[in-house]
Jmol script that loads the backbone (N, CA, C; Angstrom):
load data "model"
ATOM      1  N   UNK A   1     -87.163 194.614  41.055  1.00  0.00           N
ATOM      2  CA  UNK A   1     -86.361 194.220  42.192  1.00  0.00           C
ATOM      3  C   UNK A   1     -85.634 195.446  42.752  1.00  0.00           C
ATOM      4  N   UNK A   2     -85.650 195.849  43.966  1.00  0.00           N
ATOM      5  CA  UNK A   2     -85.198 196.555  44.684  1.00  0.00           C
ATOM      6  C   UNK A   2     -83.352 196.617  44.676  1.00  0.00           C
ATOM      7  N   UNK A   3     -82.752 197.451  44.528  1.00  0.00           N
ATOM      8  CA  UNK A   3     -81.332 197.881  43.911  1.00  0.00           C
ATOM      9  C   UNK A   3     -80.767 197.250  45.717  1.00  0.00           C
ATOM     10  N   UNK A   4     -79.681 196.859  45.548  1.00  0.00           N
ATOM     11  CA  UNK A   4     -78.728 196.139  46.832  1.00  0.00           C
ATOM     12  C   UNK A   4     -77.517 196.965  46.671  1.00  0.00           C
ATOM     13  N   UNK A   5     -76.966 197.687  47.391  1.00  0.00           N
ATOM     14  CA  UNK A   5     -75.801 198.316  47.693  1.00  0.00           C
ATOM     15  C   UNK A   5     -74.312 197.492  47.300  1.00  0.00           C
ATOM     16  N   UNK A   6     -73.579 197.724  47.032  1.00  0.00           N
ATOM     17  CA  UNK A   6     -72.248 197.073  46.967  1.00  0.00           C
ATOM     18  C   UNK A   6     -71.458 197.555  48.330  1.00  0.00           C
ATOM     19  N   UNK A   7     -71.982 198.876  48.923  1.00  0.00           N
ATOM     20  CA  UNK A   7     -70.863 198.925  50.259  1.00  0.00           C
ATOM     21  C   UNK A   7     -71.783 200.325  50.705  1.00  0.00           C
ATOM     22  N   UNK A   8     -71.908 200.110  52.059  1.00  0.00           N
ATOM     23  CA  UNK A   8     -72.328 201.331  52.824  1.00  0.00           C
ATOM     24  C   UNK A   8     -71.286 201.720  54.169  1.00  0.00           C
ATOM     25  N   UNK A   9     -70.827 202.961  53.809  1.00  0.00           N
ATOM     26  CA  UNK A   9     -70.057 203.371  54.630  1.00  0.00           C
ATOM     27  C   UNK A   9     -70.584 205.138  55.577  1.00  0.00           C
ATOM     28  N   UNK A  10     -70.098 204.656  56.791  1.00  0.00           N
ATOM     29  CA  UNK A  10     -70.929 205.545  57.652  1.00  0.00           C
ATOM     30  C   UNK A  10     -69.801 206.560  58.661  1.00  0.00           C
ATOM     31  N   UNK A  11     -70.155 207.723  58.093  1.00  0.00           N
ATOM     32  CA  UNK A  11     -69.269 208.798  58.595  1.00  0.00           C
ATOM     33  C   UNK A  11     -69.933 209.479  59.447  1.00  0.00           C
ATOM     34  N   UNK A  12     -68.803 210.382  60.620  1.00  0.00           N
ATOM     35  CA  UNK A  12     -69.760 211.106  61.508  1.00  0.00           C
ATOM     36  C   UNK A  12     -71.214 212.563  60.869  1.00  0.00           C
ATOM     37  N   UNK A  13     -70.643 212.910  59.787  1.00  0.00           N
ATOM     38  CA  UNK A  13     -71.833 213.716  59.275  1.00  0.00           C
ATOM     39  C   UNK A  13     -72.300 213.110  58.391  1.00  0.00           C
ATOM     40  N   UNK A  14     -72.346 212.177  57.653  1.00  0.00           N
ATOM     41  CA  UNK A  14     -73.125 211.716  56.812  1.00  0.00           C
ATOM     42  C   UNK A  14     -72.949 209.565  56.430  1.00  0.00           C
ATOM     43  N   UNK A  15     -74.132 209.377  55.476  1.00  0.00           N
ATOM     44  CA  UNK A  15     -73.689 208.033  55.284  1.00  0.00           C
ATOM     45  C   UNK A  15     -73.350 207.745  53.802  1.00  0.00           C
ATOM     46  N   UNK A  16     -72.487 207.205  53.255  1.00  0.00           N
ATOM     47  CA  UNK A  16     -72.431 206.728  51.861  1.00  0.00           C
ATOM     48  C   UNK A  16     -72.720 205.328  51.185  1.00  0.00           C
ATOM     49  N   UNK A  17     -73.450 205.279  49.827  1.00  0.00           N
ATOM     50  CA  UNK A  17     -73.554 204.311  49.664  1.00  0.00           C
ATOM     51  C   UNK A  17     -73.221 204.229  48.267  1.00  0.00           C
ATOM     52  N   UNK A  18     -72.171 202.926  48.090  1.00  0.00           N
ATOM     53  CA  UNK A  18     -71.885 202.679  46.551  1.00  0.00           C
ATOM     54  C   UNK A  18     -73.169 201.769  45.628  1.00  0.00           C
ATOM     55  N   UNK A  19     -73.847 202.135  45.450  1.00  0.00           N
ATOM     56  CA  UNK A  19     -74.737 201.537  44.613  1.00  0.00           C
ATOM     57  C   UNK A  19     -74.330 200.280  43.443  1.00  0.00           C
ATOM     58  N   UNK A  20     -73.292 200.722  42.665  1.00  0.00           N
ATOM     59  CA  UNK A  20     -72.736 199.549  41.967  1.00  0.00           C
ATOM     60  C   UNK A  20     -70.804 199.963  42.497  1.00  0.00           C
ATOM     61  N   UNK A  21     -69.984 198.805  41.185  1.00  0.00           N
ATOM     62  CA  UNK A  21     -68.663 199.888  40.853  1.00  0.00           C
ATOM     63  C   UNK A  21     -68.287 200.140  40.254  1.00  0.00           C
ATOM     64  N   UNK A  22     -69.178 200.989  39.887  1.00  0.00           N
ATOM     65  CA  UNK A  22     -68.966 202.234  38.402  1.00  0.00           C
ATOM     66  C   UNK A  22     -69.450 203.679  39.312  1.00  0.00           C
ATOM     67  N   UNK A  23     -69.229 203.297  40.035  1.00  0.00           N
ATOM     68  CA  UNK A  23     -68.856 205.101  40.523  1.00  0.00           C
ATOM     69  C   UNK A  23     -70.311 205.968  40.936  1.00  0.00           C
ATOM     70  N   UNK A  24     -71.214 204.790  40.893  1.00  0.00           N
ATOM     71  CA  UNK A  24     -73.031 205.205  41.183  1.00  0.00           C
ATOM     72  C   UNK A  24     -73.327 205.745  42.821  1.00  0.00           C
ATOM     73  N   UNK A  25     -73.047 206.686  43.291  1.00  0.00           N
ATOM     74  CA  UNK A  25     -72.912 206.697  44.527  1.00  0.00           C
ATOM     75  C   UNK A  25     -73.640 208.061  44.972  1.00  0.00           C
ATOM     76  N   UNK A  26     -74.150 207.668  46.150  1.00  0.00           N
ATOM     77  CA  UNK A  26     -75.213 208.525  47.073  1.00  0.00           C
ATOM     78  C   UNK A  26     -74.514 208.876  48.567  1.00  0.00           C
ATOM     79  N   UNK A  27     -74.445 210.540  48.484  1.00  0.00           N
ATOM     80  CA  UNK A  27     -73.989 210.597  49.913  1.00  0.00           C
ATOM     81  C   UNK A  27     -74.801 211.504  50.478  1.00  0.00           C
ATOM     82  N   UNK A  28     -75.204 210.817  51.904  1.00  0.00           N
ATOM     83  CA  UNK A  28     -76.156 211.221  52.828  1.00  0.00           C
ATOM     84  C   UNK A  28     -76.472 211.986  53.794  1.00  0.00           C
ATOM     85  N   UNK A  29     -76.595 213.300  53.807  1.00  0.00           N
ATOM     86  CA  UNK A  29     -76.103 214.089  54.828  1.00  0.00           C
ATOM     87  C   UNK A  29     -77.428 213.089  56.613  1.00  0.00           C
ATOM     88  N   UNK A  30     -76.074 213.028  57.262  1.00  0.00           N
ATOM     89  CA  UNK A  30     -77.148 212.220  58.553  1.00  0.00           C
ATOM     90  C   UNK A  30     -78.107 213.441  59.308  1.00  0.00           C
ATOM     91  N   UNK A  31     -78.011 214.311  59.551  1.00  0.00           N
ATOM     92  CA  UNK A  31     -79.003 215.374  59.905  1.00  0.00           C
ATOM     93  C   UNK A  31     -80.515 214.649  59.346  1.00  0.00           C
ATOM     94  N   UNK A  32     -79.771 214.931  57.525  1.00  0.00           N
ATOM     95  CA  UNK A  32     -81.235 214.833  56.742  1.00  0.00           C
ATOM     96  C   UNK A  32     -81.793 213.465  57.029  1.00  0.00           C
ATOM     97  N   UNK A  33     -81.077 212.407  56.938  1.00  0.00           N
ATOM     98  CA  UNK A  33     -81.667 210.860  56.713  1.00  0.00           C
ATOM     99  C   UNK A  33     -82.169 210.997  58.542  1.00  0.00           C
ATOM    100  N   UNK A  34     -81.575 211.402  59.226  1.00  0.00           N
ATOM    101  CA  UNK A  34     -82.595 211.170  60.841  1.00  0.00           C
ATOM    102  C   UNK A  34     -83.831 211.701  60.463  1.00  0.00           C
ATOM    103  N   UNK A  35     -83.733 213.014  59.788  1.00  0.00           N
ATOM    104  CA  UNK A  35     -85.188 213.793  59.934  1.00  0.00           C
ATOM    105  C   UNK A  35     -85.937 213.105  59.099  1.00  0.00           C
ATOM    106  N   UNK A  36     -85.640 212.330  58.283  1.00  0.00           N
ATOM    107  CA  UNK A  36     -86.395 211.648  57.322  1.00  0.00           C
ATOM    108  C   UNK A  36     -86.714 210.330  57.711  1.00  0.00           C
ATOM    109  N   UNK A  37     -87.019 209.879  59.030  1.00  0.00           N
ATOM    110  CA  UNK A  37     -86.877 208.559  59.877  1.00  0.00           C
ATOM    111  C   UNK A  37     -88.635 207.955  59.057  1.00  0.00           C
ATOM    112  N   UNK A  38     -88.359 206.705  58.684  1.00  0.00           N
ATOM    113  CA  UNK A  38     -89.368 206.534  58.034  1.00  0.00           C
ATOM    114  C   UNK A  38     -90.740 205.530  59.443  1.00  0.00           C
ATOM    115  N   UNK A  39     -90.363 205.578  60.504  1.00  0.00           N
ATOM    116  CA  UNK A  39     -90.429 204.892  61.391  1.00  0.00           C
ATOM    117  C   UNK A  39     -92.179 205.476  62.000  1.00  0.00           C
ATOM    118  N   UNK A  40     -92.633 204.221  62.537  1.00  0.00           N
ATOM    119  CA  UNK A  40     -94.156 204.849  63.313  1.00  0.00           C
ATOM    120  C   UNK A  40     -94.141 205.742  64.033  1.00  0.00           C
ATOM    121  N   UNK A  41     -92.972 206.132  64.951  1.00  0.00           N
ATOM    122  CA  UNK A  41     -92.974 207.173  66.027  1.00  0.00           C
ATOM    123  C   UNK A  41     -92.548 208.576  65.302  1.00  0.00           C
ATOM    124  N   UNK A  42     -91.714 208.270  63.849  1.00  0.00           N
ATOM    125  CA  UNK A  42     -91.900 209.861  63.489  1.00  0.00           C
ATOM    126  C   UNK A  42     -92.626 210.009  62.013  1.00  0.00           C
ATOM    127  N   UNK A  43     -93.005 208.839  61.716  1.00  0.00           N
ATOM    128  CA  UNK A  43     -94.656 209.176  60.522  1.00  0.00           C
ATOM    129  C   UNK A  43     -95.669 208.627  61.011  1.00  0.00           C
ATOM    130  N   UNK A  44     -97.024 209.324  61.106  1.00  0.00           N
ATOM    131  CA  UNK A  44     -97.935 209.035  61.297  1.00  0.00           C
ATOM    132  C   UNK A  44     -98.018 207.532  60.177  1.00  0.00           C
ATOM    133  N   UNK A  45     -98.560 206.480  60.825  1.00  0.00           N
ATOM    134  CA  UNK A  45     -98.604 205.199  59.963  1.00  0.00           C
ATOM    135  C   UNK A  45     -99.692 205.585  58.591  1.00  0.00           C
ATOM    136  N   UNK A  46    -101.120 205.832  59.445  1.00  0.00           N
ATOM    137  CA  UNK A  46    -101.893 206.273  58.415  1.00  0.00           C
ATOM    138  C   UNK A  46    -102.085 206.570  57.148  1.00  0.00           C
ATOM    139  N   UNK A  47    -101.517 207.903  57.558  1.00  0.00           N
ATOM    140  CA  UNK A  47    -101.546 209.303  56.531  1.00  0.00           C
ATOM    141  C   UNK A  47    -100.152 209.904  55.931  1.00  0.00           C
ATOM    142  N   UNK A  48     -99.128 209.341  56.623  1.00  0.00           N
ATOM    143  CA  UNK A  48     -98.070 209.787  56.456  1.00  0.00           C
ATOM    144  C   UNK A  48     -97.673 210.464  56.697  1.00  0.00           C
ATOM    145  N   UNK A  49     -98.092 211.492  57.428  1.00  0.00           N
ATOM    146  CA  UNK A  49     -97.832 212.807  58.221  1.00  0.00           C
ATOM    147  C   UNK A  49     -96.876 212.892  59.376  1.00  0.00           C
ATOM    148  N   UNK A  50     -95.766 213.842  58.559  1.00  0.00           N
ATOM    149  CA  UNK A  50     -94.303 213.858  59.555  1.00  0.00           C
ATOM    150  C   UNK A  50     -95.069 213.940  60.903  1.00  0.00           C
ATOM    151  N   UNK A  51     -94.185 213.398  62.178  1.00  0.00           N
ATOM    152  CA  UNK A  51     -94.728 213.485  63.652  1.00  0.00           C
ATOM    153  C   UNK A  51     -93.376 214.127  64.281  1.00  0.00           C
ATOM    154  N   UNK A  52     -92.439 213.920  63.643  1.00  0.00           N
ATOM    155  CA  UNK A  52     -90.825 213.967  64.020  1.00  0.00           C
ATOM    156  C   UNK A  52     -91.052 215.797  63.681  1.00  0.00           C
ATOM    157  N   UNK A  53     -90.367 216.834  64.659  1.00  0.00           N
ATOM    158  CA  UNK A  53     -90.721 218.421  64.089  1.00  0.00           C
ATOM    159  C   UNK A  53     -89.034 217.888  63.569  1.00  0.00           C
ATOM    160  N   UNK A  54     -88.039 218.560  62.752  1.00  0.00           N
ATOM    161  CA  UNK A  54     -86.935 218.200  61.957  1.00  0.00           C
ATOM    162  C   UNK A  54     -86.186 219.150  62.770  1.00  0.00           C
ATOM    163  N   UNK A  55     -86.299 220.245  63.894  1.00  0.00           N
ATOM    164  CA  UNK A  55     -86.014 221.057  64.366  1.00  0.00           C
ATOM    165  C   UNK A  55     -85.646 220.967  66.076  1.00  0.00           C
ATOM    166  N   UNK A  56     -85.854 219.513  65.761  1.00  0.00           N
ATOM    167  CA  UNK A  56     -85.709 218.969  67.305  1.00  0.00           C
ATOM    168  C   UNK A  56     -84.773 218.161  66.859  1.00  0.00           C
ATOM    169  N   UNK A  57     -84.268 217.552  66.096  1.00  0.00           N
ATOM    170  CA  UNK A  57     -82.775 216.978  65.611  1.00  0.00           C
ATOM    171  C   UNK A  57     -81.559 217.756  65.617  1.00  0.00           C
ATOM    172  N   UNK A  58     -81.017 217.107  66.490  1.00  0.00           N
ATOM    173  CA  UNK A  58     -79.270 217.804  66.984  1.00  0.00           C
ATOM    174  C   UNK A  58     -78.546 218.548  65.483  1.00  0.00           C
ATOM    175  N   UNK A  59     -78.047 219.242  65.236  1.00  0.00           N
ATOM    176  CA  UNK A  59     -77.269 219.724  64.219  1.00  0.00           C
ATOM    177  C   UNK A  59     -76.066 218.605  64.069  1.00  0.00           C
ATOM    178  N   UNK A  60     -75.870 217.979  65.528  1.00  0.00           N
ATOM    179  CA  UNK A  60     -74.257 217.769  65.266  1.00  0.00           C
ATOM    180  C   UNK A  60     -75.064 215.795  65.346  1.00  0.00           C
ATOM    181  N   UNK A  61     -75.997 216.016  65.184  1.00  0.00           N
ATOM    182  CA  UNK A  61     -76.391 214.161  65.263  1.00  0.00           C
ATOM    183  C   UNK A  61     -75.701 213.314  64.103  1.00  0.00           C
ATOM    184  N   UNK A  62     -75.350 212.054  64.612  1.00  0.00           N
ATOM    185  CA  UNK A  62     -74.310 210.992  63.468  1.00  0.00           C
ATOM    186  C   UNK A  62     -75.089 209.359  63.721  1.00  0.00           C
ATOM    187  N   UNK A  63     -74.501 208.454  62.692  1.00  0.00           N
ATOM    188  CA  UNK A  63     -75.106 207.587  62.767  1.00  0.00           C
ATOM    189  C   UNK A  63     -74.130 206.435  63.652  1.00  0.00           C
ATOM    190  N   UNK A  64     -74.026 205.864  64.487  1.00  0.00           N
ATOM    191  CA  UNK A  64     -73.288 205.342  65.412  1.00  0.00           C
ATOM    192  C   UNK A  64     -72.840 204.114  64.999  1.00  0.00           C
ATOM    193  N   UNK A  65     -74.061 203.429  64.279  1.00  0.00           N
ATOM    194  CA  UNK A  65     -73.901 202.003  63.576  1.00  0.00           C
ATOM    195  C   UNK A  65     -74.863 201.645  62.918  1.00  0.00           C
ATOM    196  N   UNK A  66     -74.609 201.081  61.473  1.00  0.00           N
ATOM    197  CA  UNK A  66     -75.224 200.808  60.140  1.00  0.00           C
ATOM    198  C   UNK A  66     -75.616 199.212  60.521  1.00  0.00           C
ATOM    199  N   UNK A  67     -76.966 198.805  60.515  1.00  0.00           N
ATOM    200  CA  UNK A  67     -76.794 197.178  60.467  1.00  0.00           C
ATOM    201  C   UNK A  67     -78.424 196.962  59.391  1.00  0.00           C
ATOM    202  N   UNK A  68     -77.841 196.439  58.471  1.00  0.00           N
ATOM    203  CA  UNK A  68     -78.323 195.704  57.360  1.00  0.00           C
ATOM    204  C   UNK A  68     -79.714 194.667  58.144  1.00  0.00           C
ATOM    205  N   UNK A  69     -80.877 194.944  57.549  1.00  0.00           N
ATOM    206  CA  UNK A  69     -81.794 194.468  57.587  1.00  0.00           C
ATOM    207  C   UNK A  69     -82.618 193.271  56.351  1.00  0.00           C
ATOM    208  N   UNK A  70     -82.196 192.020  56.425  1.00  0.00           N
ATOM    209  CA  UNK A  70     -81.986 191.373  55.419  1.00  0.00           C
ATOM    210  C   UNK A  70     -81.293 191.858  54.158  1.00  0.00           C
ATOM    211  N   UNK A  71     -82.264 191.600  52.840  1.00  0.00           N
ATOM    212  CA  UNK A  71     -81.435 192.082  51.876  1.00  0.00           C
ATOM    213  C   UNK A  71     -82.330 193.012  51.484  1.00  0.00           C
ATOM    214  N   UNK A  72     -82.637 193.927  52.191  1.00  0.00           N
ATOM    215  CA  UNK A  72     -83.885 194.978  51.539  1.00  0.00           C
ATOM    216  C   UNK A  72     -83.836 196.162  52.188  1.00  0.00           C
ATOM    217  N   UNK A  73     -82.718 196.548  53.401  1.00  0.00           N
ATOM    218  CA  UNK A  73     -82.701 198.134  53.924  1.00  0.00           C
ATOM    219  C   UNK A  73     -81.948 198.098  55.140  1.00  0.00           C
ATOM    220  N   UNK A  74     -81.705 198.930  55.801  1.00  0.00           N
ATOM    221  CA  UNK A  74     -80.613 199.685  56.682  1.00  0.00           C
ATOM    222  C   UNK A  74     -81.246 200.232  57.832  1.00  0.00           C
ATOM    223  N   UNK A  75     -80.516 200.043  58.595  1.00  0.00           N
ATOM    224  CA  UNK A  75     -81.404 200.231  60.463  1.00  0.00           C
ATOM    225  C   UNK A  75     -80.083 201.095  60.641  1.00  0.00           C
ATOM    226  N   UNK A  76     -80.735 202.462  60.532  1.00  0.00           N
ATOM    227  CA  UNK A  76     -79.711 203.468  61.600  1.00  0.00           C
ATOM    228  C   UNK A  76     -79.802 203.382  62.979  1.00  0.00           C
ATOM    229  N   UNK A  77     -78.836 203.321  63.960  1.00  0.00           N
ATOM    230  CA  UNK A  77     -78.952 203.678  65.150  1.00  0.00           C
ATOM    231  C   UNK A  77     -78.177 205.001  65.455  1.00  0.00           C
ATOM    232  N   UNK A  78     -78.808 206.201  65.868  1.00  0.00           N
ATOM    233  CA  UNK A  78     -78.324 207.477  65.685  1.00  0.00           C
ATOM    234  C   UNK A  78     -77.846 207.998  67.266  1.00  0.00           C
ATOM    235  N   UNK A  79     -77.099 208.678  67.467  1.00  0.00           N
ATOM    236  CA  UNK A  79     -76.576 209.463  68.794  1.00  0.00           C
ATOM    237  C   UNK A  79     -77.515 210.474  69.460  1.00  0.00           C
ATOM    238  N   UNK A  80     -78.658 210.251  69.440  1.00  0.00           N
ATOM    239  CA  UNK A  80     -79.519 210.634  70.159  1.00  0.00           C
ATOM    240  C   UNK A  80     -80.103 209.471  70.149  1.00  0.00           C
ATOM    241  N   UNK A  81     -80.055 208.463  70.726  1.00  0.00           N
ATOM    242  CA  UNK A  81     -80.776 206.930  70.716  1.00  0.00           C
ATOM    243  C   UNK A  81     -82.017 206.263  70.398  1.00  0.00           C
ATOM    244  N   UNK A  82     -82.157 207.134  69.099  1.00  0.00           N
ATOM    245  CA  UNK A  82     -83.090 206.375  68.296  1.00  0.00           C
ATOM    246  C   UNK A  82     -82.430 205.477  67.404  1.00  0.00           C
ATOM    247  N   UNK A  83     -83.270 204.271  67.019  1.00  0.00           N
ATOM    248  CA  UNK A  83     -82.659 203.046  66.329  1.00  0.00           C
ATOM    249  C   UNK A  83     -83.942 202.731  65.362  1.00  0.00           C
ATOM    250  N   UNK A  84     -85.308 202.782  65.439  1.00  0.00           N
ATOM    251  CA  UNK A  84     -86.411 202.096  65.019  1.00  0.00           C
ATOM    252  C   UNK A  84     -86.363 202.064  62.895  1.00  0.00           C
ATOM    253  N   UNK A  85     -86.149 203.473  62.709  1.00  0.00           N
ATOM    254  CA  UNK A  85     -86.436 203.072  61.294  1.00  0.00           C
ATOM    255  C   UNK A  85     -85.538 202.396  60.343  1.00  0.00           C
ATOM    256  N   UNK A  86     -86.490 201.751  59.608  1.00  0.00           N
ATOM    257  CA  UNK A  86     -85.764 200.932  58.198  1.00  0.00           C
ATOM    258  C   UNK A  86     -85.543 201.370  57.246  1.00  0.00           C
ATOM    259  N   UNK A  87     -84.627 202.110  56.853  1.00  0.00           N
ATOM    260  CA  UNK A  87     -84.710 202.674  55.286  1.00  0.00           C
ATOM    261  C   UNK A  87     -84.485 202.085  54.073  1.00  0.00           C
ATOM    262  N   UNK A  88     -85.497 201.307  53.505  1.00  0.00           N
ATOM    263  CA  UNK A  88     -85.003 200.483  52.427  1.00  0.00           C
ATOM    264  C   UNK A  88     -84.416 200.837  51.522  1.00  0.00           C
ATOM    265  N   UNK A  89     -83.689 199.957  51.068  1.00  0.00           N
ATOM    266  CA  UNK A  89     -82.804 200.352  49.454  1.00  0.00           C
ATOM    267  C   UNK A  89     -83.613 201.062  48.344  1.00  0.00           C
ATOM    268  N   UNK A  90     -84.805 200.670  48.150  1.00  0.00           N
ATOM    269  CA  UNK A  90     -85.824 200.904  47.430  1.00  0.00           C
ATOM    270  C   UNK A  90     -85.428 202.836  47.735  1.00  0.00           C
ATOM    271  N   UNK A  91     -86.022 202.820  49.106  1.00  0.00           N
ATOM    272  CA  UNK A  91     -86.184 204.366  49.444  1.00  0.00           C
ATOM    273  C   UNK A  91     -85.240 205.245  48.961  1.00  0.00           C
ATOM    274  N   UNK A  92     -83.995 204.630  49.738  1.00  0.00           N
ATOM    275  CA  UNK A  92     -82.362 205.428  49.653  1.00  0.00           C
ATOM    276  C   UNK A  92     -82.196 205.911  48.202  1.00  0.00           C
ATOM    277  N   UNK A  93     -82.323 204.677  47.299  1.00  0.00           N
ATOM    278  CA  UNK A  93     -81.909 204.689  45.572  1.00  0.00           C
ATOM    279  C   UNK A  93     -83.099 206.098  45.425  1.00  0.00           C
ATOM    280  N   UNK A  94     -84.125 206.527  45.442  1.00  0.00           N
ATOM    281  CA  UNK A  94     -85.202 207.198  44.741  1.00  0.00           C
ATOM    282  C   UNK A  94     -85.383 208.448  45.724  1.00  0.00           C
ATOM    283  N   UNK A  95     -85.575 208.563  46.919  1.00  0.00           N
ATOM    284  CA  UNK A  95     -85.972 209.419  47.490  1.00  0.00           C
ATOM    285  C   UNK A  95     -85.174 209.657  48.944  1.00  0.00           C
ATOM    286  N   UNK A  96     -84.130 209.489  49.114  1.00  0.00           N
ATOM    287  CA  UNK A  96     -83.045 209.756  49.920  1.00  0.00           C
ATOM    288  C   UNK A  96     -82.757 211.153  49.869  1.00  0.00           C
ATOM    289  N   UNK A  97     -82.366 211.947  50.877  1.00  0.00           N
ATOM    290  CA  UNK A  97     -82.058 213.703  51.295  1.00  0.00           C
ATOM    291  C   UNK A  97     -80.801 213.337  50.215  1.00  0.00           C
ATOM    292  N   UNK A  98     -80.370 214.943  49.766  1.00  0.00           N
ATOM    293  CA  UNK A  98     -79.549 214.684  49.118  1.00  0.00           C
ATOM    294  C   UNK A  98     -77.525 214.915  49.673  1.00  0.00           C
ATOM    295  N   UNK A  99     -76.686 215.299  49.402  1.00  0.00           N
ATOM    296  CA  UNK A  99     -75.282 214.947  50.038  1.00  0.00           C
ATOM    297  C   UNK A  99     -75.161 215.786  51.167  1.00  0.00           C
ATOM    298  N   UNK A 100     -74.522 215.903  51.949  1.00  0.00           N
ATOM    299  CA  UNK A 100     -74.165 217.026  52.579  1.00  0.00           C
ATOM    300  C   UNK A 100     -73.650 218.629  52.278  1.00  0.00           C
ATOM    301  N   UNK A 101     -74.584 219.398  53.132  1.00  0.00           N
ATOM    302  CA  UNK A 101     -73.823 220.882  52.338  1.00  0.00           C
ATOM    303  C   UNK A 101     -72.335 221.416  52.198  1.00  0.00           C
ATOM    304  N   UNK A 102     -71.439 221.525  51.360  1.00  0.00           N
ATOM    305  CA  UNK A 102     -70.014 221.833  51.319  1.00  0.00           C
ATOM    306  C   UNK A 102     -69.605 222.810  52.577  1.00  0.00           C
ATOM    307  N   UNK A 103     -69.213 222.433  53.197  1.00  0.00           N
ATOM    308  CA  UNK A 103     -68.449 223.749  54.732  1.00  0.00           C
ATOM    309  C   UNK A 103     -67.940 224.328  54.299  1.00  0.00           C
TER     310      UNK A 103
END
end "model"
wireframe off; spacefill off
backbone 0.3
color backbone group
């Protein structure tokens, strides 16, 4: 069974998620999770082959609003007005970018 968040909270550079509450927690730099859009328009469906170049994503891009996609993943809508991908819990827990770099 796919791991369910206890709380996702969404900051202008990054997103966090408490996994349980014992302190299990993943923080997301948003740069990385846009470039990592799991969506048809930036993976080839096929083959899997990035379509998105990661170099055409704003430096200063944020996630605008978090909305929960049943009980199985997370629909970013980002400030450059893409909205399409689902990032499931599945994904986030295992293969999610990792925190943001310290300034």
């Amino acid at each position: 069974m796919a791991p369910i968040p206890v709380a996702i909270t969404r900051h202008d550079d990054r997103v966090v998620i408490d996994w349980d509450h014992d302190g299990d927690r993943a923080e997301i730099s948003a740069r990385a999770l846009r470039q990592a859009c799991p969506c048809a328009g930036c993976v080839e469906e096929m083959t899997g082959r990035p379509l998105l170049d990661p170099r055409t994503v704003p430096p200063d891009i944020r996630p605008v609003h978090l909305a929960l996609v049943g009980g199985y993943g997370l629909r970013v809508h980002w400030s450059d007005g893409h909205a399409t991908g689902i990032y499931t819990f599945d994904w986030l827990r295992t293969r999610a970018p990792g925190p943001p770099d310290p300034q």
